[in-house]
N, CA, C and O of each residue as an XYZ file, in Angstrom:
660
protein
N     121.866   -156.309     68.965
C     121.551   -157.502     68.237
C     121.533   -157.139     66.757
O     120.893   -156.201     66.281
N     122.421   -158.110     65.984
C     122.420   -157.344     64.357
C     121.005   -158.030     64.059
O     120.356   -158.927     64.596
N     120.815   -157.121     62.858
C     119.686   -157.409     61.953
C     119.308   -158.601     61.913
O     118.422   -158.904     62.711
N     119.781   -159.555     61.088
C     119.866   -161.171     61.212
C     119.901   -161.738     62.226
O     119.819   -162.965     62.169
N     120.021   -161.159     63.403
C     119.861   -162.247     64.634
C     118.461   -162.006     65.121
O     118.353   -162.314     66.308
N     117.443   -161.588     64.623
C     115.903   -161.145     65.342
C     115.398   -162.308     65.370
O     115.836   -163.128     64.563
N     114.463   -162.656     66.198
C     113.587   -163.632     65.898
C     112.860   -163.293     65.186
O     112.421   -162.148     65.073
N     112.485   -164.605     64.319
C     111.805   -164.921     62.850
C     110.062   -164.256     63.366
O     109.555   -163.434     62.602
N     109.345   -164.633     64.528
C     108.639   -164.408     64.689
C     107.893   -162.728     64.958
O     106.701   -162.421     64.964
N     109.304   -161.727     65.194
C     108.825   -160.002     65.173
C     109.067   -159.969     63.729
O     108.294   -159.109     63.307
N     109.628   -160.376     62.905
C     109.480   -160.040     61.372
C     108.412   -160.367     60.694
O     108.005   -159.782     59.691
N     107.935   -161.288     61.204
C     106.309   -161.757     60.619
C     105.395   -161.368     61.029
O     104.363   -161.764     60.486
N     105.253   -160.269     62.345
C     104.432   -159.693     62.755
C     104.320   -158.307     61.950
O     103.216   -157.778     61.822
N     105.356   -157.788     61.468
C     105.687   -156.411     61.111
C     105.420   -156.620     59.847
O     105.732   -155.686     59.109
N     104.958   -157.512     59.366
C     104.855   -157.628     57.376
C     103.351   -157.983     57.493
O     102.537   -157.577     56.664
N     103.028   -158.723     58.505
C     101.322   -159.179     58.488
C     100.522   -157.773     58.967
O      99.342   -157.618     58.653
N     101.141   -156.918     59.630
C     100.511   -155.338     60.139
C     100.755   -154.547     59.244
O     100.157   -153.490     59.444
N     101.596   -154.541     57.967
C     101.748   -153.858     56.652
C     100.623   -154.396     55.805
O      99.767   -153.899     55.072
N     100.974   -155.651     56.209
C      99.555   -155.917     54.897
C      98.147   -155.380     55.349
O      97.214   -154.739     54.865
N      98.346   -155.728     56.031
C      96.554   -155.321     56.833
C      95.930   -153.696     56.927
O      94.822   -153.175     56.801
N      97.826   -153.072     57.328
C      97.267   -151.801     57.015
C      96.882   -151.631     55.956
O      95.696   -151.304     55.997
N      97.497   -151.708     54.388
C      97.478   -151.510     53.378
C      96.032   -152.110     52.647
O      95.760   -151.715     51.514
N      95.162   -153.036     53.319
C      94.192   -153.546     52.355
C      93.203   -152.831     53.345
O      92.087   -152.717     52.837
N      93.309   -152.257     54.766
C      91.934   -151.448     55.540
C      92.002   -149.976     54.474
O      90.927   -149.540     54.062
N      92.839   -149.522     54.218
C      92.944   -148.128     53.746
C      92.784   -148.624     51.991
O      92.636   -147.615     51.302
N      92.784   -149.362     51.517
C      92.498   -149.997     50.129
C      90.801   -149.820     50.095
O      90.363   -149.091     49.204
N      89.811   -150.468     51.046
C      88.697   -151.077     51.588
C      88.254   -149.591     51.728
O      87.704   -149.166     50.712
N      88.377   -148.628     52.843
C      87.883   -147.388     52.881
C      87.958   -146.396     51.546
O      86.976   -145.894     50.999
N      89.340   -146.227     51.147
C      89.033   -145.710     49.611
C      88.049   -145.737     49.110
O      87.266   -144.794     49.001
N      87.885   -147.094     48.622
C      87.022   -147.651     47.885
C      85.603   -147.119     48.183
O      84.815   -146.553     47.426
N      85.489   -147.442     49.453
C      84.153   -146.945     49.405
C      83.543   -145.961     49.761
O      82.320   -145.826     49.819
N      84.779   -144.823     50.158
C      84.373   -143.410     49.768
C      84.096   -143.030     48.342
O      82.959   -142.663     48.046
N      85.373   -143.105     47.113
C      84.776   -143.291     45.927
C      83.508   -144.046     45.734
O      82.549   -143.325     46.012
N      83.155   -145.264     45.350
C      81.377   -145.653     45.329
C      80.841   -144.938     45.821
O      80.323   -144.258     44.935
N      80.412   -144.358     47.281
C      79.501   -143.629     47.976
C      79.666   -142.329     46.747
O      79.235   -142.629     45.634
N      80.011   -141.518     46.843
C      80.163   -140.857     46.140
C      79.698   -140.530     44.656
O      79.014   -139.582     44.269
N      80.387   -141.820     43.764
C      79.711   -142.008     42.154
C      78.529   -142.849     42.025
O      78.105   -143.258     40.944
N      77.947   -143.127     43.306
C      76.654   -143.414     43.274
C      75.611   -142.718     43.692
O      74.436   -143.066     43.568
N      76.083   -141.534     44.289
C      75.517   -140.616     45.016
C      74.336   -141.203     45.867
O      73.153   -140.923     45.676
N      74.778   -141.994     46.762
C      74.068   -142.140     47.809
C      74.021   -141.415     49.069
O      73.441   -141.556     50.145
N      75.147   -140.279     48.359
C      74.844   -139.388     50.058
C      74.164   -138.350     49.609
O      74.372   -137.365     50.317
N      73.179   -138.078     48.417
C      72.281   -137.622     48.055
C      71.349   -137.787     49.626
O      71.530   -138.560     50.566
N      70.050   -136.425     49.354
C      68.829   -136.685     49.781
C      67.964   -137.661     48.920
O      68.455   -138.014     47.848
N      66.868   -138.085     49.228
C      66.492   -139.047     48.492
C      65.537   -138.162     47.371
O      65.298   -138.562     46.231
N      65.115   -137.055     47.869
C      63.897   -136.396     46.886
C      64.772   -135.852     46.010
O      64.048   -135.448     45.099
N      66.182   -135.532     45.666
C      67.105   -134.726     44.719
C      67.473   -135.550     44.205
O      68.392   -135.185     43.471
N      67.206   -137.016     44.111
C      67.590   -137.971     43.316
C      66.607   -138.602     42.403
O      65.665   -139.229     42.889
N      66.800   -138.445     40.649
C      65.869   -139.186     39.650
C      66.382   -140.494     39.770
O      67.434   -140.757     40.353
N      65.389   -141.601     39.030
C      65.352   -142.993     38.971
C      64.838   -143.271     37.481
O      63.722   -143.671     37.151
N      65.901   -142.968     36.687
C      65.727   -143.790     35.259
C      65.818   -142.023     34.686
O      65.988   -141.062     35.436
N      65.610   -141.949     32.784
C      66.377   -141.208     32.468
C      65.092   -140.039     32.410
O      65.445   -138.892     32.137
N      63.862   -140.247     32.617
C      62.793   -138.872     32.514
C      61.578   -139.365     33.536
O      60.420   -139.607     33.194
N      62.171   -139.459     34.975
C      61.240   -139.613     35.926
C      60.549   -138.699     36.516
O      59.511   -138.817     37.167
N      61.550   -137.193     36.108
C      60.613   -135.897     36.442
C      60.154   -135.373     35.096
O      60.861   -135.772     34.170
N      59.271   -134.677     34.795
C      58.762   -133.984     33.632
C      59.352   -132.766     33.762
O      59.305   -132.358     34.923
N      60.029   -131.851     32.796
C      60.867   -130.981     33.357
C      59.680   -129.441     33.839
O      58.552   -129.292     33.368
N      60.180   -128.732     34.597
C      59.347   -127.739     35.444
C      59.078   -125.883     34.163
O      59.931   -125.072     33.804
N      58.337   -125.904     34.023
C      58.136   -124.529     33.398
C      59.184   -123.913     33.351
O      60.193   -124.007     34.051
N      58.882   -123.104     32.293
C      60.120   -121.934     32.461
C      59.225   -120.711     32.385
O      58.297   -120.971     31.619
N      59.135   -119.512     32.862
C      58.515   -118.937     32.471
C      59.034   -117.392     33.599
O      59.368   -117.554     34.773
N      59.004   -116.412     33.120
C      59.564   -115.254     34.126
C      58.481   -113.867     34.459
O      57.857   -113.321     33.548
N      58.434   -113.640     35.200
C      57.516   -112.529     36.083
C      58.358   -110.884     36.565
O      59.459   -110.434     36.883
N      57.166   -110.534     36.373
C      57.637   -108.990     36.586
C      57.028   -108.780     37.676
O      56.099   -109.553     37.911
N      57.322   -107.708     38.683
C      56.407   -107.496     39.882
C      56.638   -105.637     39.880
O      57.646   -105.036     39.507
N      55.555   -105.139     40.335
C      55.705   -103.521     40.357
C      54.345   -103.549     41.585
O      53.280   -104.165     41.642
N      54.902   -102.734     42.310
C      53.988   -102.521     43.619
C      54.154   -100.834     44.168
O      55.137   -100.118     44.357
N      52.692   -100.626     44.307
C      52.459    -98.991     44.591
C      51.932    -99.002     46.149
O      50.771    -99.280     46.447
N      52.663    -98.757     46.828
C      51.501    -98.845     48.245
C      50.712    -97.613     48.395
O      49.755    -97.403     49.140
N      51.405    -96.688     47.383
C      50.408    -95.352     48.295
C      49.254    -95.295     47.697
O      48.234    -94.947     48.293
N      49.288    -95.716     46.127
C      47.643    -95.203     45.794
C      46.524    -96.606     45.809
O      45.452    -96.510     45.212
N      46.869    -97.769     46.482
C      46.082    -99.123     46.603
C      46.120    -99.455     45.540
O      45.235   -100.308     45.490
N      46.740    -99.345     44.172
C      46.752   -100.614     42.884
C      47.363   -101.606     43.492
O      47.317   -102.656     42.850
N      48.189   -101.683     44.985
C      48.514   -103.562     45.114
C      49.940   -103.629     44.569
O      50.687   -102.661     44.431
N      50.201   -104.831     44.293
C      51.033   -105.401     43.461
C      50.386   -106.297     41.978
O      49.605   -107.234     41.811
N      51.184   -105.433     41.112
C      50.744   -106.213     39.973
C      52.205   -107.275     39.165
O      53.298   -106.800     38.853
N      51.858   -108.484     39.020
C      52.204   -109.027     38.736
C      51.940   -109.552     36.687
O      50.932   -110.109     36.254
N      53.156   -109.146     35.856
C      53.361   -109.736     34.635
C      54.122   -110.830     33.936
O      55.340   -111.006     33.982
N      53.246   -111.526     33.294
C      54.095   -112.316     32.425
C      55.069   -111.702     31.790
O      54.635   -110.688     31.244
N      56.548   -111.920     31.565
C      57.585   -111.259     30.653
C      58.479   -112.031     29.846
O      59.583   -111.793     29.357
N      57.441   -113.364     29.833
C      58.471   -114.332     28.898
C      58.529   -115.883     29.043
O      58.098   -116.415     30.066
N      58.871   -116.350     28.384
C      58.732   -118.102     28.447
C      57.732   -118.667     28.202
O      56.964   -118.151     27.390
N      57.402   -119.915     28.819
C      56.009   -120.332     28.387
C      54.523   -120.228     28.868
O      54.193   -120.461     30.030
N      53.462   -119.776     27.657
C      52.662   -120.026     28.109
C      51.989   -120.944     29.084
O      51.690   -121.983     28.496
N      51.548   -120.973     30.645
C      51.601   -121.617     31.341
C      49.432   -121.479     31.540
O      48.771   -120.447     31.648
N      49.106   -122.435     31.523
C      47.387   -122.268     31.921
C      47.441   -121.231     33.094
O      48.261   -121.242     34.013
N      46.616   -120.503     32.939
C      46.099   -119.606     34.416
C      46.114   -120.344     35.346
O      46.736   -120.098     36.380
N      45.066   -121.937     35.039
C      44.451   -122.226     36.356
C      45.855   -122.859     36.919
O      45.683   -122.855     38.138
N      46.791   -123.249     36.732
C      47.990   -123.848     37.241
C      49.129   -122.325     38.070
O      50.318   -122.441     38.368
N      48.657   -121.630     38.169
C      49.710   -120.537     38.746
C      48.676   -119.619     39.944
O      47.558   -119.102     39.953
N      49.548   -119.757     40.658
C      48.839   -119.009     41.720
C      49.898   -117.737     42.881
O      51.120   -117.656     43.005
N      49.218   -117.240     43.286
C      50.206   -116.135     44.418
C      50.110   -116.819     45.409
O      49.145   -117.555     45.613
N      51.176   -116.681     46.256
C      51.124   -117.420     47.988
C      51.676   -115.854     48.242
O      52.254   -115.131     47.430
N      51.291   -115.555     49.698
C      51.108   -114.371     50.098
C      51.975   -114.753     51.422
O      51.783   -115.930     51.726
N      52.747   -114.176     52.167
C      53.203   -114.540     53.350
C      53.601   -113.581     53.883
O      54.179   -112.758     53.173
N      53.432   -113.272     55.531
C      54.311   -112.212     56.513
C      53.319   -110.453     56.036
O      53.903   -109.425     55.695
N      52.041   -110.580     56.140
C      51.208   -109.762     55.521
C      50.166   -109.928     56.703
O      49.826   -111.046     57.088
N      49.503   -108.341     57.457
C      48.501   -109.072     58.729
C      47.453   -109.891     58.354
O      47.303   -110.920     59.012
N      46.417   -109.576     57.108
C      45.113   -110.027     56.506
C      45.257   -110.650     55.560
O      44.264   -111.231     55.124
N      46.438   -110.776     54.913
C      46.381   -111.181     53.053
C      47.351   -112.828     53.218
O      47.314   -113.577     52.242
N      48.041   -113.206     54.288
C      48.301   -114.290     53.626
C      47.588   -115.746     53.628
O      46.801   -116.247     54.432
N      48.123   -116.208     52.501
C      47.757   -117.137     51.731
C      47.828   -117.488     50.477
O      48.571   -116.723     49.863
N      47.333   -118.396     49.764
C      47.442   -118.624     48.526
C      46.388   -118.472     47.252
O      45.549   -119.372     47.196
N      46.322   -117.500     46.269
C      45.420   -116.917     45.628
C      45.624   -117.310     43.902
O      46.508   -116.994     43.106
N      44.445   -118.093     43.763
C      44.299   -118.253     42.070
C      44.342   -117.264     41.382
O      43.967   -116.132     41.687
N      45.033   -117.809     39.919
C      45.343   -116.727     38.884
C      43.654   -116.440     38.591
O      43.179   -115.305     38.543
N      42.876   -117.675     38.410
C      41.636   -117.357     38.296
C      40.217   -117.129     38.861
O      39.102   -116.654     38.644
N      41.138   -117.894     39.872
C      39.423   -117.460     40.806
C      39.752   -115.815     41.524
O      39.146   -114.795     41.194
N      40.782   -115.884     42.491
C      41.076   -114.936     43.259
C      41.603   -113.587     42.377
O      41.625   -112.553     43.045
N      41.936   -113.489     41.272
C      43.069   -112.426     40.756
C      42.518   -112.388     39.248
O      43.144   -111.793     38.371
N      41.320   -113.052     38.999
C      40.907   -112.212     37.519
C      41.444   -112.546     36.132
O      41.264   -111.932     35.080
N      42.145   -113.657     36.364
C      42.919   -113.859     34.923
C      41.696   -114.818     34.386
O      40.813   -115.341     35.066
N      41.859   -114.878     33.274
C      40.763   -115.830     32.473
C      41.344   -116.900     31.977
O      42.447   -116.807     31.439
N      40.567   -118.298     32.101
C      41.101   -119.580     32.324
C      41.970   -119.639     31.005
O      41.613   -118.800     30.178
N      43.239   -120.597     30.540
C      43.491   -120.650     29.549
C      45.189   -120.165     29.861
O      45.717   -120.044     30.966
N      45.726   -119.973     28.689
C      47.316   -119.866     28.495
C      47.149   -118.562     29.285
O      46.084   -117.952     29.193
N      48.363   -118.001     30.226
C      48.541   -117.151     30.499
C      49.779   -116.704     30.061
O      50.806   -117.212     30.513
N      49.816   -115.523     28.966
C      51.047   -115.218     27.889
C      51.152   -113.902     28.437
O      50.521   -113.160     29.191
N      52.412   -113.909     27.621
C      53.697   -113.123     28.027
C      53.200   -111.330     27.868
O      53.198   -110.955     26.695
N      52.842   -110.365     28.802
C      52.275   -109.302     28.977
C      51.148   -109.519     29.561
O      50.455   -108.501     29.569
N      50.542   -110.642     30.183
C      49.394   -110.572     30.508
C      49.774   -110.360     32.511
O      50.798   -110.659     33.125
N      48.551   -109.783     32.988
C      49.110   -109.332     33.887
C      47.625   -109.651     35.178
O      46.505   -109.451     34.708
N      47.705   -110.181     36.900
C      47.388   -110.271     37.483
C      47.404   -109.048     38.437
O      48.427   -108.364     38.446
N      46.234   -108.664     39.345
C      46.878   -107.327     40.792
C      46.432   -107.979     41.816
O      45.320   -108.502     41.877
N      47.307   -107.986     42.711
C      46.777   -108.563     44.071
C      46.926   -107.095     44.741
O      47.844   -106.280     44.653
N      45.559   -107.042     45.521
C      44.766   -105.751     45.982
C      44.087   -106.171     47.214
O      44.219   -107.290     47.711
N      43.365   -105.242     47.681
C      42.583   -105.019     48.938
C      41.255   -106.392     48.355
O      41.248   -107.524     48.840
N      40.490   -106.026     47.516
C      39.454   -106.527     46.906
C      39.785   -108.048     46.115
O      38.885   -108.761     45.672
N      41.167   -108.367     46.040
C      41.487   -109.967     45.713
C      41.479   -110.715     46.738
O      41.339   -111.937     46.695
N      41.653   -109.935     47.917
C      42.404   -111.078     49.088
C      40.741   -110.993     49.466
O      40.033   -111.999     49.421
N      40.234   -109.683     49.835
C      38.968   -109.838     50.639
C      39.131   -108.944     51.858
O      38.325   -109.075     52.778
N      40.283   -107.882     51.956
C      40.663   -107.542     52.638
C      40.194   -106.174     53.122
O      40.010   -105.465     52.132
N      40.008   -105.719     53.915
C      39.483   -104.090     54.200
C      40.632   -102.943     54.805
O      40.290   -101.780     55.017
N      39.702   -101.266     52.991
C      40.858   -100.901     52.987
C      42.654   -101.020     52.701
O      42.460   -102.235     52.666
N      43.091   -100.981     52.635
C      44.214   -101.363     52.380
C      44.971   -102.423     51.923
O      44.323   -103.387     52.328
N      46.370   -103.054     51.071
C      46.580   -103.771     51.649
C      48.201   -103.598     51.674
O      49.126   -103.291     50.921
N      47.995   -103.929     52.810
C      49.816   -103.640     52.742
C      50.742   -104.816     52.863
O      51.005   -105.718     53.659
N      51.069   -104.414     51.806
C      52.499   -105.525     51.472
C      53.964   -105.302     51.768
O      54.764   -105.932     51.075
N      54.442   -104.457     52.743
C      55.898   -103.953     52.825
C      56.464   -104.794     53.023
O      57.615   -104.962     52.621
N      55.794   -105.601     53.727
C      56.666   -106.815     54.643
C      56.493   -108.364     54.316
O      56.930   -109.401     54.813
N      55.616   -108.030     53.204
C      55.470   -109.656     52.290
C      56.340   -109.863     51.936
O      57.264   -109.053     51.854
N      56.387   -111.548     51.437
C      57.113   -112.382     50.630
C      55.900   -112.964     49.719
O      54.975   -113.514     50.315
N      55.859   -112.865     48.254
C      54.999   -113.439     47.540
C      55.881   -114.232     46.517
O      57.002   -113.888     46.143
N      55.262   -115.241     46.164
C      55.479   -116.180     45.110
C      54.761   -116.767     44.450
O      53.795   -117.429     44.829
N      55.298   -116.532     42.913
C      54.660   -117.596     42.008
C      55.254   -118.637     41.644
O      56.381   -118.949     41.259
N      53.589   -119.465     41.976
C      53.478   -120.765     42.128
C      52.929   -121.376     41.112
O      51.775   -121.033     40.855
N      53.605   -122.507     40.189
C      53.108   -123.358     39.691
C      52.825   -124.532     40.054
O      53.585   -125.079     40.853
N      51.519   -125.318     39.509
C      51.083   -126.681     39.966
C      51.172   -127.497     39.129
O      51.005   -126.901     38.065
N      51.371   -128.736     38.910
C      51.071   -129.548     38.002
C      49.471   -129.939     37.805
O      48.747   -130.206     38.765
N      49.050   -129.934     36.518
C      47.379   -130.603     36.359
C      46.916   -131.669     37.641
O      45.790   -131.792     38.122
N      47.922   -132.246     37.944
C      47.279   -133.413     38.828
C      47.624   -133.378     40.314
O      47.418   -134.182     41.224
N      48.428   -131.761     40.244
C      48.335   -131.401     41.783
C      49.194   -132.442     42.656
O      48.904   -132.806     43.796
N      50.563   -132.946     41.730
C      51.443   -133.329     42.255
C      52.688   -132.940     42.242
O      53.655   -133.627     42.572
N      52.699   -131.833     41.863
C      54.201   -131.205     41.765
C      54.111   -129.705     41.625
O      53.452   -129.208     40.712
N      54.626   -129.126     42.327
C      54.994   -127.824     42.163
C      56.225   -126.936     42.262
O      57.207   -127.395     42.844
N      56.264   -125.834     41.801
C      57.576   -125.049     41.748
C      57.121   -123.508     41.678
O      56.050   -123.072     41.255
N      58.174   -122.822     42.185
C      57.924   -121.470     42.897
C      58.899   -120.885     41.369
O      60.034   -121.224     41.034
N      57.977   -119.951     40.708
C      58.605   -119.132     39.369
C      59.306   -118.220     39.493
O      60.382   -118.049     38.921
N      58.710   -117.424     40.362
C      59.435   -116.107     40.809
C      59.356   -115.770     42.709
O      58.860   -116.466     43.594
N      59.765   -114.999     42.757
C      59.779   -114.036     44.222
C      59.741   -112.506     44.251
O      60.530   -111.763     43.666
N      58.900   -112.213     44.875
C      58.358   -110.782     45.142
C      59.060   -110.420     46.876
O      58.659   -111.091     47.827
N      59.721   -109.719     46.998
C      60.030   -109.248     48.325
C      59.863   -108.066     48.783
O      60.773   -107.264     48.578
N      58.981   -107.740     49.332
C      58.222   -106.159     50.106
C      59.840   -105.320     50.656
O      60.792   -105.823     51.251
N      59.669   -104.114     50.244
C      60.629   -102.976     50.777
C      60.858   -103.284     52.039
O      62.084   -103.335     52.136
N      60.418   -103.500     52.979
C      60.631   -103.868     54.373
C      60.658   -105.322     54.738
O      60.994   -105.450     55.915
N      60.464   -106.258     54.244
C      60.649   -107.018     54.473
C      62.029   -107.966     54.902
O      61.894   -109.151     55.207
């Protein structure tokens, strides 16, 4: 059958299934791009709402030096950035038999309330945690922790990771 002899009606089927393809794959585009430059496939907590909805997080950097054989602990130094209040920074202690938990710069570890600047230095020991004899940290994970004043936001400054751990 030549070309010109088809019925009118398979040619109008074959141009109405072009179009249709062409505007479903138009339609999906589309809204892969949007999804995307709207970032709605964000998590919802990694997403701000307006241009300073978070207050930005400290900067501030830590030194860690740890002796297990003669019990000084781990001592922890300021080595830079900002003065951050004592009472807002704390140690979290983890994977330790007696010591974990979370320990103030000032109640638990001796720092004195106020800016805690750059050389100033905390020891987490046998006698900070409360612990007897010893304390062994090979197998800790410690971190410093900052809080916000109103104890709604926090962020981890540094990481301490025990030789064995």
């Amino acid at each position: 059958m030549p070309l010109g002899d088809q019925p009118r009606s398979a040619r109008g089927v074959a141009t109405a299934v072009s179009v249709l393809m062409a505007v479903a794959i138009t339609v999906v585009f589309t809204s892969i791009v949007g999804v995307w430059a709207l970032g709605l496939g964000e998590p919802v907590d990694s997403r701000t709402v307006g241009p300073s909805a978070e207050p930005d997080l400290p900067d501030a950097s830590f030194s860690f030096t740890y002796h297990p054989d003669d019990g000084d602990g781990l001592r922890v130094r300021s080595t830079g950035g900002d003065a951050l209040p004592a009472e807002q920074l704390a140690l979290v202690v983890r994977d330790t038999e007696d010591a974990d938990g979370r320990y103030a710069f000032t109640d638990s570890l001796g720092a004195e309330r106020g800016p805690f600047e750059t050389q100033q230095q905390v020891r987490l020991d046998a006698s900070a945690v409360g612990a007897d004899g010893e304390l062994a940290l090979d197998a800790a994970t410690v971190r410093v922790v900052w809080t916000s004043p109103d104890g709604s936001r926090s962020a981890t400054l540094a990481i301490w990771v025990g030789p064995d751990a």
